[in-house]
C-alpha positions in Angstrom: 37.7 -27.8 70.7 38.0 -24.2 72.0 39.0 -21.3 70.4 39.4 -18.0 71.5 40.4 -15.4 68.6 41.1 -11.8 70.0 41.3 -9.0 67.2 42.8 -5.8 68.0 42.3 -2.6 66.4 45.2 -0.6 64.4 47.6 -3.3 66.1 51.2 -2.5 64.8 53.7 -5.9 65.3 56.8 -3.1 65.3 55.0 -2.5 68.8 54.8 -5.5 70.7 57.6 -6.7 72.9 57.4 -10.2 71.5 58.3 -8.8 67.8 60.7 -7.0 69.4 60.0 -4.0 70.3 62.1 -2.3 73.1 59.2 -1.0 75.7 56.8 -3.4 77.8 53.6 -3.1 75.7 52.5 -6.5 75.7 53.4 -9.0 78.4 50.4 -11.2 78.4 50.4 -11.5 74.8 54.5 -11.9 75.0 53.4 -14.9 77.2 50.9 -16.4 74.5 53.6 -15.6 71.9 55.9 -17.9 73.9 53.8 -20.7 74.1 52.4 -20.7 70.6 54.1 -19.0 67.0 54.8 -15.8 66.1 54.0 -15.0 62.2 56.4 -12.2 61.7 55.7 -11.7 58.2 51.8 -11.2 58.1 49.8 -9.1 56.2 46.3 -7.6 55.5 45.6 -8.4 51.9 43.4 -5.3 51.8 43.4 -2.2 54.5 42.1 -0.7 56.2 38.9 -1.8 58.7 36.0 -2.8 56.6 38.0 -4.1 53.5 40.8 -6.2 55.9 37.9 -8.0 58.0 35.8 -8.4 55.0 38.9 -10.4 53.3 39.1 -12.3 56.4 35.7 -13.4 57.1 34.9 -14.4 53.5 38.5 -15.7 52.9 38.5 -13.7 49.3 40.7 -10.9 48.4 38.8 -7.6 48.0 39.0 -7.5 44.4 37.0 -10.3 44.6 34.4 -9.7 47.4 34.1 -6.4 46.4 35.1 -4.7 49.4 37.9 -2.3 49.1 36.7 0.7 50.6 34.6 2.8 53.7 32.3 4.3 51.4 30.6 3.9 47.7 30.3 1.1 45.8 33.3 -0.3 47.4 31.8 -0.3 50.7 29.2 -3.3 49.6 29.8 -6.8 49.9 29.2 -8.3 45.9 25.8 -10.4 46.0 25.7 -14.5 44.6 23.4 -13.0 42.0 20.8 -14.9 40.5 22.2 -18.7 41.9 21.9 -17.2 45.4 20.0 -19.9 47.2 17.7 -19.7 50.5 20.5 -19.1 52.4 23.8 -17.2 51.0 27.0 -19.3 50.7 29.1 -17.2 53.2 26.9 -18.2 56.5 26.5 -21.6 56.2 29.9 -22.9 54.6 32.4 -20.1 53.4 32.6 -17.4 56.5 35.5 -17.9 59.5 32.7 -19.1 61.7 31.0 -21.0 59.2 33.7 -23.1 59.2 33.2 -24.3 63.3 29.9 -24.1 62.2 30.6 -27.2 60.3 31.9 -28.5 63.1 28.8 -28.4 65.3 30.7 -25.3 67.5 29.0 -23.0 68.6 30.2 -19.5 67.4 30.0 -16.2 69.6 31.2 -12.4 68.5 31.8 -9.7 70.8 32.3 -6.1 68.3 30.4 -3.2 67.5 32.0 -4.1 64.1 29.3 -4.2 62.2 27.4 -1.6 63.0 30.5 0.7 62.8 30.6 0.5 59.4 27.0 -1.3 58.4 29.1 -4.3 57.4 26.2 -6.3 58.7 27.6 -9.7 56.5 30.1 -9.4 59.4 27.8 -11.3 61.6 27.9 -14.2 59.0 28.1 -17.5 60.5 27.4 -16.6 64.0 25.1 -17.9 66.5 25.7 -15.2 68.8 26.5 -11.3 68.4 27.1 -9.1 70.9 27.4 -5.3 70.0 29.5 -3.4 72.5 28.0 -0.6 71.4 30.0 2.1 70.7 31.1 1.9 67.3 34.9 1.3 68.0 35.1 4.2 70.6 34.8 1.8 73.3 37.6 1.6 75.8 38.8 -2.1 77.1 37.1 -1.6 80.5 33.4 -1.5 78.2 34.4 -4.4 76.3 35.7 -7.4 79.1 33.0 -7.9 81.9 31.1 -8.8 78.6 34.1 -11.3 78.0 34.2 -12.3 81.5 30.9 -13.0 81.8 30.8 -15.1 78.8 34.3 -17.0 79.8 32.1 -17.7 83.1 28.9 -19.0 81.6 30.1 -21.2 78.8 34.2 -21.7 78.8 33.7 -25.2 80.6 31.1 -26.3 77.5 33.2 -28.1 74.5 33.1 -27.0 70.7 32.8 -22.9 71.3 34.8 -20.4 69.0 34.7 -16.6 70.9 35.7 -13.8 68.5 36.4 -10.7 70.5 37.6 -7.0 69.6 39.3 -4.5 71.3 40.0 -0.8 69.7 42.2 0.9 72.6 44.9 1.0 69.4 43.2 2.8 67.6 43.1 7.0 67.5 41.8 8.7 69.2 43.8 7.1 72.4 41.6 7.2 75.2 43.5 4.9 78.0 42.0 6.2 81.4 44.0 9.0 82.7 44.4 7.1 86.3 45.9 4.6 84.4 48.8 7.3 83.9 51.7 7.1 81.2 53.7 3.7 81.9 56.4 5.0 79.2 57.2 8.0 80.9 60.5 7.4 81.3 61.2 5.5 78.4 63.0 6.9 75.3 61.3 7.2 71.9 62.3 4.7 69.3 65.9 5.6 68.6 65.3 5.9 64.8 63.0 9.0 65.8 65.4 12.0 65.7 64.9 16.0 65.4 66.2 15.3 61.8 63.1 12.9 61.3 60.6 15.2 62.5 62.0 18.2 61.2 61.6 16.5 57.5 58.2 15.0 58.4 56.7 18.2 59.3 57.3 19.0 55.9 55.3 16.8 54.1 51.7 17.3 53.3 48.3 14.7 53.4 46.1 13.6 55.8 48.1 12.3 59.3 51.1 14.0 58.7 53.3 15.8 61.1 51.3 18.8 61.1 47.9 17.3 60.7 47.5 14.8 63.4 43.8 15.3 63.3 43.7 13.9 59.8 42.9 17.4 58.2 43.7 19.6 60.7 45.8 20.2 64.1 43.0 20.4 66.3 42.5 18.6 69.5 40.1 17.5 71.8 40.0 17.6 75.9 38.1 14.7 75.7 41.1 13.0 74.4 44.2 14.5 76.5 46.7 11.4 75.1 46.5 12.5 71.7 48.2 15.5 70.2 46.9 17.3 67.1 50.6 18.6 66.0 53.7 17.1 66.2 55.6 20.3 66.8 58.5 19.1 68.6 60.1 15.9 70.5 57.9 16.1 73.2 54.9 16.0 71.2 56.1 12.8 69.1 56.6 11.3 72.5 53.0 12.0 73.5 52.0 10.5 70.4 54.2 7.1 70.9 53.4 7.1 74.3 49.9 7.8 73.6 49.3 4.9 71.2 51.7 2.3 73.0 49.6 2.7 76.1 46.8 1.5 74.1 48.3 -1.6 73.2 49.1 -1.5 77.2 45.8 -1.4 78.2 44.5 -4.3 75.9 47.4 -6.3 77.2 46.2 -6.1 80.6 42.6 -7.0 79.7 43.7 -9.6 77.8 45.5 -10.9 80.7 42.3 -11.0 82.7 40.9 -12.5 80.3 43.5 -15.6 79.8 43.5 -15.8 83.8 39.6 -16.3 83.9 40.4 -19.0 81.1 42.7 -20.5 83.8 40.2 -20.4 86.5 37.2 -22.4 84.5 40.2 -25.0 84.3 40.5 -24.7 80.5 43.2 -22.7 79.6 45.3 -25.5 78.0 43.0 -26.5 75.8 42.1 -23.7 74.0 43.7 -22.5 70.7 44.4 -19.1 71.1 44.5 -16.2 68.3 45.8 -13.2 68.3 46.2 -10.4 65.4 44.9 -7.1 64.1 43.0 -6.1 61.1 45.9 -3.7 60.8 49.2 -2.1 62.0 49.2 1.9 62.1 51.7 3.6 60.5 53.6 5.7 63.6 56.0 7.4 60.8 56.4 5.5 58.4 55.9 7.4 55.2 56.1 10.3 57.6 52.7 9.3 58.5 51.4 8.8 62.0 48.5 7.7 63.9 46.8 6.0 60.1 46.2 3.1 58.6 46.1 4.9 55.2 48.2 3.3 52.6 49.3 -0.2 51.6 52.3 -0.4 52.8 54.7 -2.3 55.6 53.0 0.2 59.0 49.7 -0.2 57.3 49.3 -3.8 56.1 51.9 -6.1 57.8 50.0 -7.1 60.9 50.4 -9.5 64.4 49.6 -13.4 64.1 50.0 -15.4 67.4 48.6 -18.4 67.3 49.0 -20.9 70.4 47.9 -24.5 69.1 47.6 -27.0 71.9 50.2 -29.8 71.0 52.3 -27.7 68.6 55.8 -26.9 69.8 55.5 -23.2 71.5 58.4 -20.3 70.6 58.2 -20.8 66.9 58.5 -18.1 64.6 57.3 -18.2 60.9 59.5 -15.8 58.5 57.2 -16.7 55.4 54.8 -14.9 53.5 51.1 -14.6 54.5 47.8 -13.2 53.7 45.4 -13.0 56.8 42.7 -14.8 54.8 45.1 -17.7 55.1 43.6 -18.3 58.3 40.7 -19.4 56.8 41.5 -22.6 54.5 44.4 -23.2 57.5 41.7 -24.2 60.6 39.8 -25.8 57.4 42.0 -28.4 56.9 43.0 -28.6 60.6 39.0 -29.3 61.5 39.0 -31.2 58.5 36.3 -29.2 56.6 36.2 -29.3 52.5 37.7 -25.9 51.7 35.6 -23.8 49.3 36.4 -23.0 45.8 35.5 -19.6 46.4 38.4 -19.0 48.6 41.3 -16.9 47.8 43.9 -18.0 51.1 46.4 -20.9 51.3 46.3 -23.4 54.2 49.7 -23.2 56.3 48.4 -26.2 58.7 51.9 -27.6 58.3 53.5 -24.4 60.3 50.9 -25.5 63.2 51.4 -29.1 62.8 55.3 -28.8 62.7 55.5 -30.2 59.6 57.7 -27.7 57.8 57.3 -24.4 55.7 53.9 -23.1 53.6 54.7 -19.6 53.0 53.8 -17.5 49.6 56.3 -16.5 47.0 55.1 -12.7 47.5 52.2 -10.7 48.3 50.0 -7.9 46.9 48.4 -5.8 49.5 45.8 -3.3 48.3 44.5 0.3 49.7 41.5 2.0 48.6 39.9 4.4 51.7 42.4 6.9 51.9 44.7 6.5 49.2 44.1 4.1 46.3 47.5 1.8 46.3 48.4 -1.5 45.6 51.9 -3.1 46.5 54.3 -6.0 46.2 55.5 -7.6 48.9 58.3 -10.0 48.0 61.6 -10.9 49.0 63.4 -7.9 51.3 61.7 -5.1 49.2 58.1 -3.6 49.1 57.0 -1.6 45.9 54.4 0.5 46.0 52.3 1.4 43.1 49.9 4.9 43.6 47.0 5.4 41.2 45.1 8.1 43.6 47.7 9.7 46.1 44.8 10.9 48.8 46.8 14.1 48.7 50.2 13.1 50.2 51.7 13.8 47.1 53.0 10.1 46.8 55.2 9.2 43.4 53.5 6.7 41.4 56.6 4.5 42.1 57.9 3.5 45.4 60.4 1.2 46.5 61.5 0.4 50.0 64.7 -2.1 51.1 62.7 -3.4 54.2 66.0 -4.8 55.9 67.6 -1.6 55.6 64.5 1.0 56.1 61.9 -1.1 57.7 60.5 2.9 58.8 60.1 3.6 54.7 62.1 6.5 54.7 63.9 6.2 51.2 62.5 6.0 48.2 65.0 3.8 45.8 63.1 3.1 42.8 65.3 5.1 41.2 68.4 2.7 42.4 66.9 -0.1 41.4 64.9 -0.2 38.1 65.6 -3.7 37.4 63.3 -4.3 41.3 60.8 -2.7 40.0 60.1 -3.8 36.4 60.3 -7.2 39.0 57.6 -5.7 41.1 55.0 -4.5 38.1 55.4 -8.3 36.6 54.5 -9.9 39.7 51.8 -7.3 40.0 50.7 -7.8 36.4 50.5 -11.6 37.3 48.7 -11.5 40.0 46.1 -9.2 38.7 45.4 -11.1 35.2 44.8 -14.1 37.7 42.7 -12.0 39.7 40.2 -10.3 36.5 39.6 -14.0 35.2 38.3 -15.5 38.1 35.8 -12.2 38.3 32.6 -13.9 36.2 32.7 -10.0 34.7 32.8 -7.8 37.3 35.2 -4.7 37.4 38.1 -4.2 39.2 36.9 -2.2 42.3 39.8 -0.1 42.6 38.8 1.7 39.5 35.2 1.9 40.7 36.6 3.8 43.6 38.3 6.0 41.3 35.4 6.7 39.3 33.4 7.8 42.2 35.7 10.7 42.9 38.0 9.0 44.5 38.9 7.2 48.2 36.4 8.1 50.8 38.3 9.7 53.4 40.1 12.1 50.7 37.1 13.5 48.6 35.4 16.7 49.0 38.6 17.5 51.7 41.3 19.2 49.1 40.0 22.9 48.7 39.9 23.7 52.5 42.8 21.6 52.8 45.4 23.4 50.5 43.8 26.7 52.8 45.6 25.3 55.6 48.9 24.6 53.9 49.2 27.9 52.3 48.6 29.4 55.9 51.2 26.7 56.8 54.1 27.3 54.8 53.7 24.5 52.5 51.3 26.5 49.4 54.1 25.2 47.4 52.5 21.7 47.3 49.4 23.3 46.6 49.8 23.5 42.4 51.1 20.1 42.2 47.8 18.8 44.2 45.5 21.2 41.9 47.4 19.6 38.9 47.0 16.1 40.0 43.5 16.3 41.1 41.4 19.3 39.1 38.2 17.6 40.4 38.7 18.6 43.8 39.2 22.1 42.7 36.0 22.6 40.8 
């Protein structure tokens, strides 16, 4: 068997053409889409970067690997402990690759992954690691000929899994200028009115309207494709454009990659993979250019997966965690799933033998903001414990069919959807806690510590800049809510 698994950085489905977006972003992976099945309801169990591949990898939710955040305790894998054996569970059995490894494959990783964020457990399974170097700041055109060159030496070989990452997604966007705007002339989303923008630039927290930059408005030369302000249209059209000709740029790579596959004469055999360890919200919550909270722009991410003898131009409307994936090629490869894993097998989608989707979903946030949410029939709630300064209400409630964008809050409306919501919550966490052998929920570690990484230490020079901006009125209500950050 081959498999080739491509893994794109910040990765929204809302802006691919085979999910139905409107512009050309994707045509290559359109094609793949075609061929294979589309997942259109897919999500990250925990976001963003380190806690969403670390769910993957290990196939365990992050309240039960540990991983939940970029920094503290949170950023560190949990240890076996004391029955640790010579050799740690996750490489030789319970990893993504350790289960080809099984196999007899041989397993090869292109990323900088893991020295991005010293996630070093990331290489877990493989024989073969290749650091593009960077640490996600790579452009496409660093990461292919070291594709190429692979696809060249080995792709004729049986029994190889390839793991590959792109970041082009992901901010800053940094597409080569001579590659020029292919979305000139195309309109912005039509949901993206003055009214929209004029409301957004309102709002306050890291990656709103009027802090692009996270913090702050300020830009870079070095980065011409990404604004630092949304002030008016033309700006929020930079910033679509901007981030849609990422997603260009990957697709064109990835179509030199699939051609090189046709050229070794293996294209159709290989299973082919493609998703993201996140979306990026591009205004949802009036937030753009993130992958800050746990919510539909943040955590519901692209699955393609092209099985060689399963009927291509499916689409899958269930429920799904990414770390799905895991006990799914399992049972496909016929490998004894490990009791340590948290997914559900959906082998049956691949082997067209009907339905294997989840009742609902609890995705989790704890970098920026510290959030969990229920994902469940047309509705997501969204529960805030530590707002990261967006001045979030602890309730949320969004009608998906109706405000896919998460415009409206209707928790208010609908009380009865929400005491819903906290049950299924409730449930899922008492399940959660007594499968932990002791060990604390990590959420509230993160807590502890002062809060998400990418919010601490940031609120006194932060409410500077909104009382210079015309929005010091927020400023009590953050003071009130978070007296730490004051001190």
């Amino acid at each position: 068997m081959r498999f080739l698994f491509i893994d794109i950085d910040s990765t929204s489905p809302d802006h691919l053409g085979c999910y139905g977006y409107p512009r050309n972003t994707s045509p290559n992976i359109d094609r793949v889409a075609q061929e294979g099945i589309r997942f259109d309801n897919y999500y990250t169990s925990d976001a963003p970067c380190f806690p969403s591949r670390t769910a993957l990898m290990t196939g365990r939710l992050g309240i039960h690997n540990g991983v939940v955040g970029h920094g503290g305790t949170a950023g560190d894998l949990r240890h076996e402990g004391p029955e640790r054996q010579f050799r740690d569970r996750l490489g030789r059995q319970e990893s993504l690759p350790g289960v080809f490894r099984q196999k007899g494959m041989h397993c090869a990783l292109i990323s900088p992954f893991a020295e991005r964020h010293s996630s070093w457990t990331f290489y877990a399974g493989f024989n073969e690691m290749y650091n593009t170097g960077k640490g996600g700041m790579e452009s496409a055109e660093e990461v292919t000929p070291t594709v190429l060159r692979w696809v060249e030496q080995n792709a004729k070989r049986d029994d190889w899994f390839l793991y590959v990452n792109y970041w082009d997604p992901h901010t800053p966007y940094r597409t080569p200028e001579q590659v020029g705007n292919p979305f000139a002339d195309d309109p912005l989303p039509s949901w993206m009115t003055p009214e929209v923008l004029e409301r957004h630039r309102q709002k306050v927290g890291p990656h709103s309207a009027q802090e692009i930059n996270m913090f702050d408005n300020l830009t870079s030369d070095q980065y011409p494709r990404y604004p630092g302000e949304l002030t008016d249209m033309d700006s929020l059209k930079k910033m679509v454009d901007g981030y849609d000709g990422g997603i260009r740029y990957v697709d064109a790579h990835i179509g030199q990659v699939l051609q090189a596959l046709k050229e070794q004469g293996v294209y159709d055999d290989v299973v082919i993979v493609i998703t993201a360890d996140h979306g990026e919200n591009m205004g949802q919550l009036g937030i753009y250019g993130e992958h800050g909270t746990a919510d539909q722009g943040t955590c519901r991410i692209p699955m393609i997966i092209r099985w060689p003898g399963a009927m291509g131009g499916q689409v899958d409307h269930d429920l799904h965690y990414h770390l799905d994936l895991v006990p799914t090629l399992a049972q496909l490869l016929d490998v004894t799933p490990s009791a340590a894993w948290d997914g559900q097998s959906f082998a049956t989608v691949l082997q067209n033998r009907g339905p294997a989707g989840r009742p609902y979903l609890v995705i989790s946030q704890c970098a920026h903001v510290c959030q969990r949410s229920v994902r469940f029939g047309e509705w997501l709630y969204m529960r805030t414990y530590h707002d990261g300064f967006h001045l979030f209400d602890k309730e949320m409630l969004y009608h998906l069919t109706e405000d896919p964008y998460e415009q409206t809050n209707v928790a208010a409306l609908h009380p009865e959807v929400c005491r819903e919501a906290v049950y299924l919550l409730s449930e899922w966490h008492d399940e959660a806690m007594m499968s932990m052998n002791g060990d604390v929920d990590p959420l509230w570690t993160v807590i502890q510590e002062g809060g998400p990484y990418h919010a601490k230490g940031q609120l006194k020079a932060y409410a500077e800049r909104l009382q210079k901006t015309g929005r010091g009125d927020a400023v009590e209500e953050l003071r009130r809510r978070h007296p730490r950050e004051f001190e």
